[in-house]
PASEBA-1860 file (N, C-alpha, C; in nm, 3 decimals):
! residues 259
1> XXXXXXXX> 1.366/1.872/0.653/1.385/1.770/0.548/1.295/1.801/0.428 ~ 1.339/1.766/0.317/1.268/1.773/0.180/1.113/1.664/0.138 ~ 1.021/1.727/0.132/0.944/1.609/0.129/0.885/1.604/-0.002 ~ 0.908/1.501/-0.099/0.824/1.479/-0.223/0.723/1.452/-0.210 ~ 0.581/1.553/-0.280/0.448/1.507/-0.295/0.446/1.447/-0.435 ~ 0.355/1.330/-0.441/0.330/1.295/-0.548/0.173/1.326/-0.589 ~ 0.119/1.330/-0.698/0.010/1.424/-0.736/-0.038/1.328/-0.886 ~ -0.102/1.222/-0.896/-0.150/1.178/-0.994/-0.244/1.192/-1.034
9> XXXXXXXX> -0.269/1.249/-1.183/-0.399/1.344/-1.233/-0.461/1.300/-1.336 ~ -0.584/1.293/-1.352/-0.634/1.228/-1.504/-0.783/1.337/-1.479 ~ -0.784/1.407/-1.570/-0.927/1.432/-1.577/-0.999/1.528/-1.457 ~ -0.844/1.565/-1.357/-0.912/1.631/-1.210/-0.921/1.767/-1.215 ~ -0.943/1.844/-1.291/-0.987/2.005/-1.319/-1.088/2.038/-1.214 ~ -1.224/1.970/-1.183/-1.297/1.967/-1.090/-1.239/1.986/-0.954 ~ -1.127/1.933/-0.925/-1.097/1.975/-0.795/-0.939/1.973/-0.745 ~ -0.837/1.952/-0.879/-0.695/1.966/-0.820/-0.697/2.124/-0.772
17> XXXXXXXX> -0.757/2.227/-0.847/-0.675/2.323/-0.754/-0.671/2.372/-0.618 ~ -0.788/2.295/-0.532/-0.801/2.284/-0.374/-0.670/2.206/-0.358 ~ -0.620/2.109/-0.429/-0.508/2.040/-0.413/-0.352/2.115/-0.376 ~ -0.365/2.201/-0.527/-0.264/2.253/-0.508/-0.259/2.436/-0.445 ~ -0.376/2.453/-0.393/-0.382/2.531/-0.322/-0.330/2.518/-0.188 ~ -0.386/2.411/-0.128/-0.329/2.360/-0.019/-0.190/2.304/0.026 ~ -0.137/2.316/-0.092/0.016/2.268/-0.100/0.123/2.428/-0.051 ~ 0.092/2.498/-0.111/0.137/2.611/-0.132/0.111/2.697/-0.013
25> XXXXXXXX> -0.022/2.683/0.082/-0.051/2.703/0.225/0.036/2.655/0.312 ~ 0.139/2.560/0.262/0.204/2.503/0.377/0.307/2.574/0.444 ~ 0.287/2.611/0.576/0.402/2.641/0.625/0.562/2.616/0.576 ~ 0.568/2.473/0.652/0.674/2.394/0.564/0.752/2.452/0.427 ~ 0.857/2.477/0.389/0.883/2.501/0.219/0.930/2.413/0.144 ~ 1.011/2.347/0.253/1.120/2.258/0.125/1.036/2.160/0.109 ~ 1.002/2.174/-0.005/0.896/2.044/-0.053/0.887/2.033/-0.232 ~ 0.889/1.943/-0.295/0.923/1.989/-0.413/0.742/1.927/-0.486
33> XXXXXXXX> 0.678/1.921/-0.537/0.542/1.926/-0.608/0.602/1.764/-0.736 ~ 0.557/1.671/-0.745/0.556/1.621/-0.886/0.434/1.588/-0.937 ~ 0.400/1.633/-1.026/0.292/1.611/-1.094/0.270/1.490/-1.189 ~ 0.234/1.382/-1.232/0.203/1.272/-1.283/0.031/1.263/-1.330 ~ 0.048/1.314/-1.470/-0.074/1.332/-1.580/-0.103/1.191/-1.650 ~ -0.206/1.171/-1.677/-0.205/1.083/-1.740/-0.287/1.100/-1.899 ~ -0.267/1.231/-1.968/-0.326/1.239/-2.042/-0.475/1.314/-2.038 ~ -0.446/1.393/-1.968/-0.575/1.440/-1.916/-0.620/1.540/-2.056
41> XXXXXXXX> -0.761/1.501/-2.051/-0.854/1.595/-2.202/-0.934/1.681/-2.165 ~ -0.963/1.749/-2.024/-1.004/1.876/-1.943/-0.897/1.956/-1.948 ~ -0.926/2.043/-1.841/-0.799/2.169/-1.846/-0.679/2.084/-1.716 ~ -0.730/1.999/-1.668/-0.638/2.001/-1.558/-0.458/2.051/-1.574 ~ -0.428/2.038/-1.690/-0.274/2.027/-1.702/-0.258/2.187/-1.716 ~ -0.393/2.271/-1.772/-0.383/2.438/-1.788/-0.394/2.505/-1.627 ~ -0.482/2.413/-1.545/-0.461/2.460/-1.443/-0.307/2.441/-1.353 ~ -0.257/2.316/-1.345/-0.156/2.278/-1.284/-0.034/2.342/-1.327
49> XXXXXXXX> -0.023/2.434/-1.481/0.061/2.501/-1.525/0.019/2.664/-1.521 ~ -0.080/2.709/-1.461/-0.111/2.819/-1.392/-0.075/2.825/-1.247 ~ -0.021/2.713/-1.170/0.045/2.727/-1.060/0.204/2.686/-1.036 ~ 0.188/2.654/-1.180/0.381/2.634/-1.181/0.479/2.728/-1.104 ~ 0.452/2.850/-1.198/0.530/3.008/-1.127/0.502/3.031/-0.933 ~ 0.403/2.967/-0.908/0.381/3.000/-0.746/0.449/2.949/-0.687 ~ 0.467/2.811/-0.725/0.582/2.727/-0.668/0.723/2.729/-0.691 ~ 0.740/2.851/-0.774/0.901/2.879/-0.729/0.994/2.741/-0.766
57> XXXXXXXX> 0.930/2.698/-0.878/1.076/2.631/-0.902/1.072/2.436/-0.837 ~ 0.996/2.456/-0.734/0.967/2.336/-0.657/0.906/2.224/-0.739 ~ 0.811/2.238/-0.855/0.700/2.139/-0.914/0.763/2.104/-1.035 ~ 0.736/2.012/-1.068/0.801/1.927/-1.220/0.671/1.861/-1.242 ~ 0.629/1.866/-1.393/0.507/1.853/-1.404/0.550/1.710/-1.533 ~ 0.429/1.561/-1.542/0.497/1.525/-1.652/0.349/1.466/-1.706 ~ 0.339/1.484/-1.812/0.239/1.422/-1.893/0.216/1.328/-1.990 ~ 0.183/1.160/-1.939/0.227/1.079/-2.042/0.131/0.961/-2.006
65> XXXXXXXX> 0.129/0.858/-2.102/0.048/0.753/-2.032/0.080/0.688/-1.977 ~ -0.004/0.615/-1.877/0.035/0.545/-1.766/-0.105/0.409/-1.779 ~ -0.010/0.341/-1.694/-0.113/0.231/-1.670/-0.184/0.217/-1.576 ~ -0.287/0.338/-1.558/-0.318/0.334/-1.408/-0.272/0.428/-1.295 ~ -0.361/0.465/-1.210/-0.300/0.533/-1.081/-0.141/0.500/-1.024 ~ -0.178/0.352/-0.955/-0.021/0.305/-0.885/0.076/0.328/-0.975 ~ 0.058/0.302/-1.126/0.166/0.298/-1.235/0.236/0.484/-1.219 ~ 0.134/0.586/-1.251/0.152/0.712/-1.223/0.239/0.732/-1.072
73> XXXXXXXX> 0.222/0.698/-0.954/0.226/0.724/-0.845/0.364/0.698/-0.866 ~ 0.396/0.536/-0.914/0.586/0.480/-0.917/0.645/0.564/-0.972 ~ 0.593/0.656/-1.108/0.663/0.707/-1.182/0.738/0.823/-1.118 ~ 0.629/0.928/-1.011/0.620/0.978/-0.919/0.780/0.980/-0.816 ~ 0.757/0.830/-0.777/0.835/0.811/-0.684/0.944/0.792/-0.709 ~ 0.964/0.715/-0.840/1.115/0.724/-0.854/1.152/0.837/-0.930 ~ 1.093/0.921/-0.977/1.146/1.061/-0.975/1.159/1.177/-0.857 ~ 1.141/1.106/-0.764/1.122/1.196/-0.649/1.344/1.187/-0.607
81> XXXXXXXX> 1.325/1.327/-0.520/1.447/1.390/-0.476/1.440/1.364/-0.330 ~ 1.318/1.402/-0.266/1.280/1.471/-0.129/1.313/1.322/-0.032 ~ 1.381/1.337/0.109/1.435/1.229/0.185/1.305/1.148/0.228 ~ 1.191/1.222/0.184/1.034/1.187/0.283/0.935/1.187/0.140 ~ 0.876/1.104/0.147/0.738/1.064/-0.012/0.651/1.032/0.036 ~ 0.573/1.142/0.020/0.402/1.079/0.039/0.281/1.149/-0.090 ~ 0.180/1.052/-0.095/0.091/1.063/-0.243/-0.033/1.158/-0.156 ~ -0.030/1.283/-0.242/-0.149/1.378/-0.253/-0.254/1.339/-0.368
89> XXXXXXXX> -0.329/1.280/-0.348/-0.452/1.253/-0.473/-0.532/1.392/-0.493 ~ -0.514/1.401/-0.646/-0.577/1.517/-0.724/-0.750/1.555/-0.663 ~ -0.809/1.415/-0.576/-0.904/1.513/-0.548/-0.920/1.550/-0.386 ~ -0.816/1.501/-0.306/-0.763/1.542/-0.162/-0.705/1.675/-0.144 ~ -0.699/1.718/-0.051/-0.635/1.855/0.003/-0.573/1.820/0.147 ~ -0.488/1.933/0.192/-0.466/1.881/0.348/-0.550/1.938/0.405 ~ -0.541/1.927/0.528/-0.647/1.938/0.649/-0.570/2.083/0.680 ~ -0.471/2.114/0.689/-0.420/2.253/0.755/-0.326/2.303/0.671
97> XXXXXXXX> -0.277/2.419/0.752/-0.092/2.454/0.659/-0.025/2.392/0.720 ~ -0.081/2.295/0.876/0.098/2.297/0.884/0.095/2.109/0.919 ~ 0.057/2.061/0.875/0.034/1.929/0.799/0.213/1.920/0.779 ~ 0.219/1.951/0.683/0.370/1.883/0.645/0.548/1.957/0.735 ~ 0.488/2.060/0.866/0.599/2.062/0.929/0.542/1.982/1.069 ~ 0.420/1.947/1.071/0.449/1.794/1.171/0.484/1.683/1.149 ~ 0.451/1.693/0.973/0.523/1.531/0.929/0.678/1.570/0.911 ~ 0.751/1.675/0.933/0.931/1.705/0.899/0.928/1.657/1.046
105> XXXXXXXX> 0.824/1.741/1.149/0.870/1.723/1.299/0.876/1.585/1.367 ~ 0.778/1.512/1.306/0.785/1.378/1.390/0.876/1.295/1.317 ~ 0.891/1.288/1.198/1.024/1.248/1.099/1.189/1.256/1.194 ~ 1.138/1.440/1.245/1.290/1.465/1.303/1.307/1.423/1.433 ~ 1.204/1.435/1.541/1.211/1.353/1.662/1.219/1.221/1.710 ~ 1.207/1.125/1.601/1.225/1.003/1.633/1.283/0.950/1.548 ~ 1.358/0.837/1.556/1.446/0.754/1.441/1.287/0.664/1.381 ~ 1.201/0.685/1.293/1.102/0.579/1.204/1.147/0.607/1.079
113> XXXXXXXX> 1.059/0.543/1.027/1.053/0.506/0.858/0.946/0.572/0.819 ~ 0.848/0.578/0.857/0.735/0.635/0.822/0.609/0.637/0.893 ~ 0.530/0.705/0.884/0.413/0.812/0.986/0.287/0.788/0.897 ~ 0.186/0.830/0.994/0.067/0.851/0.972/-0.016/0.887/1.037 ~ -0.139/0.921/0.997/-0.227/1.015/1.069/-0.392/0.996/1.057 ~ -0.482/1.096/1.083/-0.567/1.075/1.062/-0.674/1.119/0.942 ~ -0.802/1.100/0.897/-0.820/1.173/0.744/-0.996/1.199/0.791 ~ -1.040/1.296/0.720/-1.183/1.348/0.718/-1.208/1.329/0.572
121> XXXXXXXX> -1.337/1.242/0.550/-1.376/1.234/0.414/-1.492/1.345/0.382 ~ -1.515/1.421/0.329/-1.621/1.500/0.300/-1.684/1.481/0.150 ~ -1.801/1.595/0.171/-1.851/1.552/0.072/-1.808/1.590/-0.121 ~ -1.836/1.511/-0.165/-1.793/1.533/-0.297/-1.790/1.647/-0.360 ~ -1.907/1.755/-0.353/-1.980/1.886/-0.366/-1.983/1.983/-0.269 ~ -1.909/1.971/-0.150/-1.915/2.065/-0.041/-1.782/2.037/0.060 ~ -1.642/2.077/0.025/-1.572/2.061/0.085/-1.566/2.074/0.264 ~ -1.713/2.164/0.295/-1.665/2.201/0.447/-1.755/2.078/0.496
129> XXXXXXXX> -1.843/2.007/0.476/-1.951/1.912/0.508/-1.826/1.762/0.500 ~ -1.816/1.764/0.653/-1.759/1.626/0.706/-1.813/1.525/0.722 ~ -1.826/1.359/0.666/-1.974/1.307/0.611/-1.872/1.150/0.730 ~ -1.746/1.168/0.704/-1.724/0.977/0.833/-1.566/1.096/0.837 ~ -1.515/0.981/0.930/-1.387/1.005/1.026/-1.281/0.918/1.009 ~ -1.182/0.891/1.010/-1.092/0.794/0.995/-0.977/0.816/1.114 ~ -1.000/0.758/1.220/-0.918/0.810/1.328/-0.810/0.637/1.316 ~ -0.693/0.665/1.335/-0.586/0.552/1.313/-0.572/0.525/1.446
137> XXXXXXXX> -0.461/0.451/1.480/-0.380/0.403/1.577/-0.250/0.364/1.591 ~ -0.155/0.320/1.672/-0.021/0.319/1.651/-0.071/0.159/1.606 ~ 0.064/0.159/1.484/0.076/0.003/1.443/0.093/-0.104/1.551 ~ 0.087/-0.237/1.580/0.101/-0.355/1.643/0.108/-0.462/1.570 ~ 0.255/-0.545/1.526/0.229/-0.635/1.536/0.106/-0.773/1.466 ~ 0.060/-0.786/1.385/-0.041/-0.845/1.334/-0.149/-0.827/1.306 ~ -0.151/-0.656/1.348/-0.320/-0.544/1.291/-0.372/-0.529/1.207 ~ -0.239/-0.543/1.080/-0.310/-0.567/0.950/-0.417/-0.703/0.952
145> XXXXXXXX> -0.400/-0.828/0.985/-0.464/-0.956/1.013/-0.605/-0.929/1.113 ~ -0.613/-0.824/1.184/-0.685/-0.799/1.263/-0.787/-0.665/1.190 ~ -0.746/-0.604/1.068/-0.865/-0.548/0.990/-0.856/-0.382/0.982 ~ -0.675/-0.400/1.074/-0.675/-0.289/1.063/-0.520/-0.239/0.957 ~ -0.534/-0.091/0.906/-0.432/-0.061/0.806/-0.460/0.124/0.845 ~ -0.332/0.164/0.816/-0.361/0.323/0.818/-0.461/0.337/0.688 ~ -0.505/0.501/0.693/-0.549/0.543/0.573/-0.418/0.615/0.512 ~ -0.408/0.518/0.352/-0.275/0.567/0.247/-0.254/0.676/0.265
153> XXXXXXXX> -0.373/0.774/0.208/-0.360/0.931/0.202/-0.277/0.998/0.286 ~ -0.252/0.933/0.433/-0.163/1.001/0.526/-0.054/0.962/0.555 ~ 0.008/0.810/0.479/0.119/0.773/0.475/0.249/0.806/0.401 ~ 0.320/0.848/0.536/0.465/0.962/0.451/0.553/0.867/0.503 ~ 0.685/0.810/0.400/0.773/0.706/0.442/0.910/0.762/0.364 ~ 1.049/0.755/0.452/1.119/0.754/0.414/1.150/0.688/0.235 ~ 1.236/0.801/0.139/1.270/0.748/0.024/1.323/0.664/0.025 ~ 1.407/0.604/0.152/1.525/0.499/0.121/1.463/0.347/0.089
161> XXXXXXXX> 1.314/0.382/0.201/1.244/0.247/0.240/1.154/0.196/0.090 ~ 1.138/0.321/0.003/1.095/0.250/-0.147/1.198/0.189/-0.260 ~ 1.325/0.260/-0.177/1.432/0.172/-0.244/1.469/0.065/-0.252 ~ 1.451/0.039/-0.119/1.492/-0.101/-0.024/1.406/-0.185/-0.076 ~ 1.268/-0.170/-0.052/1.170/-0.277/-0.039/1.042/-0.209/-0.151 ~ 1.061/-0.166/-0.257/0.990/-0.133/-0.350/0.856/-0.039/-0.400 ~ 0.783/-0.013/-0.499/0.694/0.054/-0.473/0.575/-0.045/-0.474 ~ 0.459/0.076/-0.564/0.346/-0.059/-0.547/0.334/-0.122/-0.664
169> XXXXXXXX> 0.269/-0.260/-0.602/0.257/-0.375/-0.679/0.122/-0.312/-0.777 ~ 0.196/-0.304/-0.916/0.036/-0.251/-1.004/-0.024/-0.390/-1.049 ~ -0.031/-0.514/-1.003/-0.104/-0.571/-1.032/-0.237/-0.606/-0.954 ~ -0.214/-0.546/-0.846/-0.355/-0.485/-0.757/-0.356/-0.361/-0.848 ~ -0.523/-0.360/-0.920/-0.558/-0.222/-0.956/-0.604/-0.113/-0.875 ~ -0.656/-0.218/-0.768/-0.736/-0.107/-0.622/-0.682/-0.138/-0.494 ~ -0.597/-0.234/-0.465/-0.553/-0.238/-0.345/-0.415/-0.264/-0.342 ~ -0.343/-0.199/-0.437/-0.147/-0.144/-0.447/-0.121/-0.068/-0.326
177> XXXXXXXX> -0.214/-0.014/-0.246/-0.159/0.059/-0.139/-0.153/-0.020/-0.025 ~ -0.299/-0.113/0.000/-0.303/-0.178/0.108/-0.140/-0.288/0.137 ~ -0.151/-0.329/-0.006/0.002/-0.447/-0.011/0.109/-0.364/0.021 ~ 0.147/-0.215/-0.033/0.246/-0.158/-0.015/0.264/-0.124/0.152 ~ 0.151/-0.117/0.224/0.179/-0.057/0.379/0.134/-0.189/0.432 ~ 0.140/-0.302/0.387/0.127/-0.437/0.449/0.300/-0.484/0.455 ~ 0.353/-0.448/0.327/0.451/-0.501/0.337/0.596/-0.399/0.397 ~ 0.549/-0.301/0.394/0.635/-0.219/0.430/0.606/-0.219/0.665
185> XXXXXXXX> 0.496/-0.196/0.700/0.481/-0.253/0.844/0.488/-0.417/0.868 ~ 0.390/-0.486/0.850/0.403/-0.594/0.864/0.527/-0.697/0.842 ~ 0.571/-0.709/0.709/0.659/-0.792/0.660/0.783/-0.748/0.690 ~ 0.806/-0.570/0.658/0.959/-0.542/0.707/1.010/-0.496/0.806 ~ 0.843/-0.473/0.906/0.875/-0.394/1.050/0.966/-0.309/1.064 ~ 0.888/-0.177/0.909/0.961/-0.081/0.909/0.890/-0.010/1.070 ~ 1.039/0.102/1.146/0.987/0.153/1.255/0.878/0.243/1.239 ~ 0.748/0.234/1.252/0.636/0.361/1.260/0.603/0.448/1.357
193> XXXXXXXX> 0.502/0.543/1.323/0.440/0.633/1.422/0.316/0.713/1.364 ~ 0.257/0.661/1.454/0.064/0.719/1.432/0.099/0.874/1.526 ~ 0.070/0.947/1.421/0.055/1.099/1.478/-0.073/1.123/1.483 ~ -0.131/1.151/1.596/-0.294/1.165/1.644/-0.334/1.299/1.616 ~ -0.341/1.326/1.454/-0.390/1.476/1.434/-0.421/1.422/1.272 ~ -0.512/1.551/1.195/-0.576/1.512/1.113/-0.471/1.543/0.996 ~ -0.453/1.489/0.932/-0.351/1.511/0.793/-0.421/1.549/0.631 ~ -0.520/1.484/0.653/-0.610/1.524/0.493/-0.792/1.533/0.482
201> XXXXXXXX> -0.809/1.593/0.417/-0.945/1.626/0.381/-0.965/1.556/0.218 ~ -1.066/1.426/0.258/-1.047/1.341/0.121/-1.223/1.330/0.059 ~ -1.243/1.381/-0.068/-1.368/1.351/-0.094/-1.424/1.218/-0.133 ~ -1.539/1.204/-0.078/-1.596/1.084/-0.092/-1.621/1.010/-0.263 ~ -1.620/0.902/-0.262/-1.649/0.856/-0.406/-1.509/0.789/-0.481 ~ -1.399/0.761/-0.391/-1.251/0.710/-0.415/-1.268/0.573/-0.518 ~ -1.176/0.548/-0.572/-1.176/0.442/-0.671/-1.242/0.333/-0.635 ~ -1.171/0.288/-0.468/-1.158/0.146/-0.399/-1.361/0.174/-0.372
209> XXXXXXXX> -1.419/0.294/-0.337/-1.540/0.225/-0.271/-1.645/0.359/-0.367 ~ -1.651/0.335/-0.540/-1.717/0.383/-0.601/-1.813/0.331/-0.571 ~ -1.802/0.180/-0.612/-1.930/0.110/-0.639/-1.924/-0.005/-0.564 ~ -2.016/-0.098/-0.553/-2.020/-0.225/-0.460/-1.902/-0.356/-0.522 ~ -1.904/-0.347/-0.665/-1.848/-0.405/-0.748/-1.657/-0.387/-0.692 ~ -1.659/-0.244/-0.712/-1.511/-0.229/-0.640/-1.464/-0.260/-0.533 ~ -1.593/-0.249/-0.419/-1.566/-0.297/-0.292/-1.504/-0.394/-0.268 ~ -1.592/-0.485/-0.365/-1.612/-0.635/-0.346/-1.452/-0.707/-0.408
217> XXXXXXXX> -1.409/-0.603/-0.536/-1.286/-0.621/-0.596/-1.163/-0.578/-0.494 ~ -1.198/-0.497/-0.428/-1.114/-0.467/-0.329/-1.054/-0.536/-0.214 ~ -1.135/-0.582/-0.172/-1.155/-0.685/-0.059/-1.109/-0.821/-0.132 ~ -1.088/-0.869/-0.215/-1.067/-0.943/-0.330/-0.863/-0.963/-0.329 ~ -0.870/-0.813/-0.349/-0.721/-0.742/-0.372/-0.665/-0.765/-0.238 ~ -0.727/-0.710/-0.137/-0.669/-0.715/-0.024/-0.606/-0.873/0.005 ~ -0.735/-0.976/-0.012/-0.652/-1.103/0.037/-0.584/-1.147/-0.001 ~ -0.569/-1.129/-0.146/-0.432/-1.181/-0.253/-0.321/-1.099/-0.191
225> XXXXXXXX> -0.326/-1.010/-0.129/-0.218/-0.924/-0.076/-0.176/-0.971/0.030 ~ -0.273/-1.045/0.114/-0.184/-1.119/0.228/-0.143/-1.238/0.215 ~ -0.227/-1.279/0.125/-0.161/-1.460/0.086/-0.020/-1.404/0.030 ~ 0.028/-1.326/-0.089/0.128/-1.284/-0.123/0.247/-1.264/-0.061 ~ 0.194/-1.200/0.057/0.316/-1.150/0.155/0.351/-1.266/0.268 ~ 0.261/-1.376/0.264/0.287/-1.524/0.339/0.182/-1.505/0.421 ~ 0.040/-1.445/0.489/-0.034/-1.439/0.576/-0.165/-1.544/0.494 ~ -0.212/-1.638/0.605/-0.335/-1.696/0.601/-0.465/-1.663/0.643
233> XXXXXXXX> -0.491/-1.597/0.590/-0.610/-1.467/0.704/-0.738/-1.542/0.699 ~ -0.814/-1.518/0.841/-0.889/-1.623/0.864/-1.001/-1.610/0.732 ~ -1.124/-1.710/0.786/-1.281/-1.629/0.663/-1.341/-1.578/0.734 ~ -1.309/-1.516/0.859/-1.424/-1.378/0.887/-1.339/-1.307/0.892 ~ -1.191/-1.234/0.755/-1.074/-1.155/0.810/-1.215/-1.043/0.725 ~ -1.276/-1.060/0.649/-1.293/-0.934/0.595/-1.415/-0.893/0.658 ~ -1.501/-0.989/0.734/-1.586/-0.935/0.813/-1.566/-0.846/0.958 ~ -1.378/-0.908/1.001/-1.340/-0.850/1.059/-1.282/-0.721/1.085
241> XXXXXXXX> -1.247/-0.711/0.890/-1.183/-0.566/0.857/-1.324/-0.471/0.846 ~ -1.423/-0.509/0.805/-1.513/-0.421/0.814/-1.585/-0.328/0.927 ~ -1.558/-0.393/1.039/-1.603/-0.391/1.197/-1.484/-0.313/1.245 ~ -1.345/-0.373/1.200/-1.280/-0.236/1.237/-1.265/-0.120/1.176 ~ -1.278/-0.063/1.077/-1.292/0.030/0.993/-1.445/0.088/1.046 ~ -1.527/0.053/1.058/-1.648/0.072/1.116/-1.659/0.168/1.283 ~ -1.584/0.095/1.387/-1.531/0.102/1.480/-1.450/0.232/1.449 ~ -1.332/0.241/1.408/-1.291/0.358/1.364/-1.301/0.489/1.282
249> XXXXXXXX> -1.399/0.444/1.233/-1.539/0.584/1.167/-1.605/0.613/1.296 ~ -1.652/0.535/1.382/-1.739/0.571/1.496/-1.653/0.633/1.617 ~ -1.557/0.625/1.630/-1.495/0.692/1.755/-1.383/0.827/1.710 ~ -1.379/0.822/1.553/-1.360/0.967/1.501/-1.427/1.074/1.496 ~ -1.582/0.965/1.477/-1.727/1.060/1.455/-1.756/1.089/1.580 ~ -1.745/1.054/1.722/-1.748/1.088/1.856/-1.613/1.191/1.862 ~ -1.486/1.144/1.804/-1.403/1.230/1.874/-1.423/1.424/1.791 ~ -1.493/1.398/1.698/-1.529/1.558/1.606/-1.627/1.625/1.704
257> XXX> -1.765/1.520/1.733/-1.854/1.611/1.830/-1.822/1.686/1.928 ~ -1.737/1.572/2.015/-1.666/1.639/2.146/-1.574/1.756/2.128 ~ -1.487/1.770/2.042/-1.476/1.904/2.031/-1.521/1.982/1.867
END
């Protein structure tokens, strides 16, 4: 199957071309590249057009303003072709080459909607230095309410299902993803599947947890996202989301030692 990456860029010269290096490592071929600029005043767009020719035809590059990441990402998506969409952030890479023929494979072995996996955050300045863990689980049922959510970065979902039931809400500036995989598991009980292998290598310092301020805006975002979608989440939901996210840094960070 064809899978659209989406690739939203402002300013990422510093580190898209691990990005799109890693794209081009992939086993996998049929995959087509979209690029979504937002005006970038570094080289990023000289670099991303120094890998045009590698990709054979696959990448469509577009440069314009946007309102924002999620705004870039929609633009992304509804220009996308590929039966399968998932967002590569300009300063992420994958974890392997063959990342995207387990996401064609588990796509092709089971009737779901969309997959996910697990993510290694490293450090900002040293791609091989693994600093927390993000180990997932199969969805259940009311987990989002319980503190838990995949990590975005590894969420690949059928095109039909952004047709159906939309992209993200840009009026969350930092938490359009959490609402988008709230409403897409939770609310539409699209069919999923947690693939227990690592999908991305993400550097530390992400929009949602720059600063305490964002955190705090985040967590902010998140609950308007469940009141939105009809959920009453208790007042220890975010003390609760923290403990699981916590919990799941700690038994990723056990499951790396052990092997």
């Amino acid at each position: 199957m064809k899978i659209s990456i989406i690739t939203a860029t402002f300013n990422s010269a510093a580190t898209v071309r691990d990005t799109l290096e890693s794209v081009l490592q992939q086993t996998h071929q049929d995959w087509e590249l979209i690029i979504e600029d937002g005006l970038s005043k570094d080289d990023t767009l000289s670099i991303v057009r120094e890998y045009e020719p590698l990709c054979k035809g696959r990448m469509r590059i577009f440069s314009e303003k946007d309102n924002g990441i999620y705004d870039a990402m929609n633009r992304g998506i509804a220009r996308a072709t590929g039966e399968i969409i998932g967002i590569l952030n300009s300063d992420d890479f994958y974890h392997d080459e063959r990342v995207l023929a387990d996401i064609n494979r588990a796509m092709e072995e089971q009737p779901v909607d969309c997959i996910y996996g697990d993510l290694k955050y490293i450090q900002a300045d040293n791609k091989t230095q693994v600093v927390r863990i993000w180990k997932s689980s199969q969805h259940e049922n009311g987990a989002f309410l319980r503190g838990w959510h995949p990590a975005h970065p590894t969420f690949y979902a059928r095109r039909s299902c952004y047709e159906r039931l939309g992209m993200f809400d840009t009026s969350f500036p930092i938490s359009a993803d959490f609402e988008l995989m709230l409403r897409f598991l939770e609310v539409a009980g699209l069919r999923n599947r947690y693939i227990p292998r690592y999908f991305i290598k993400m550097r530390t310092g992400g929009e949602s947890t720059r600063n305490l301020s964002n955190i705090i805006r985040g967590n902010r975002g998140i609950l308007r996202a469940l009141r939105k979608n009809g959920f009453k989440p208790s007042s220890f939901f975010i003390l609760r989301r923290m403990l699981t996210k916590l919990w799941a840094t700690s038994k990723g960070m056990l499951h790396l030692i052990k092997n």
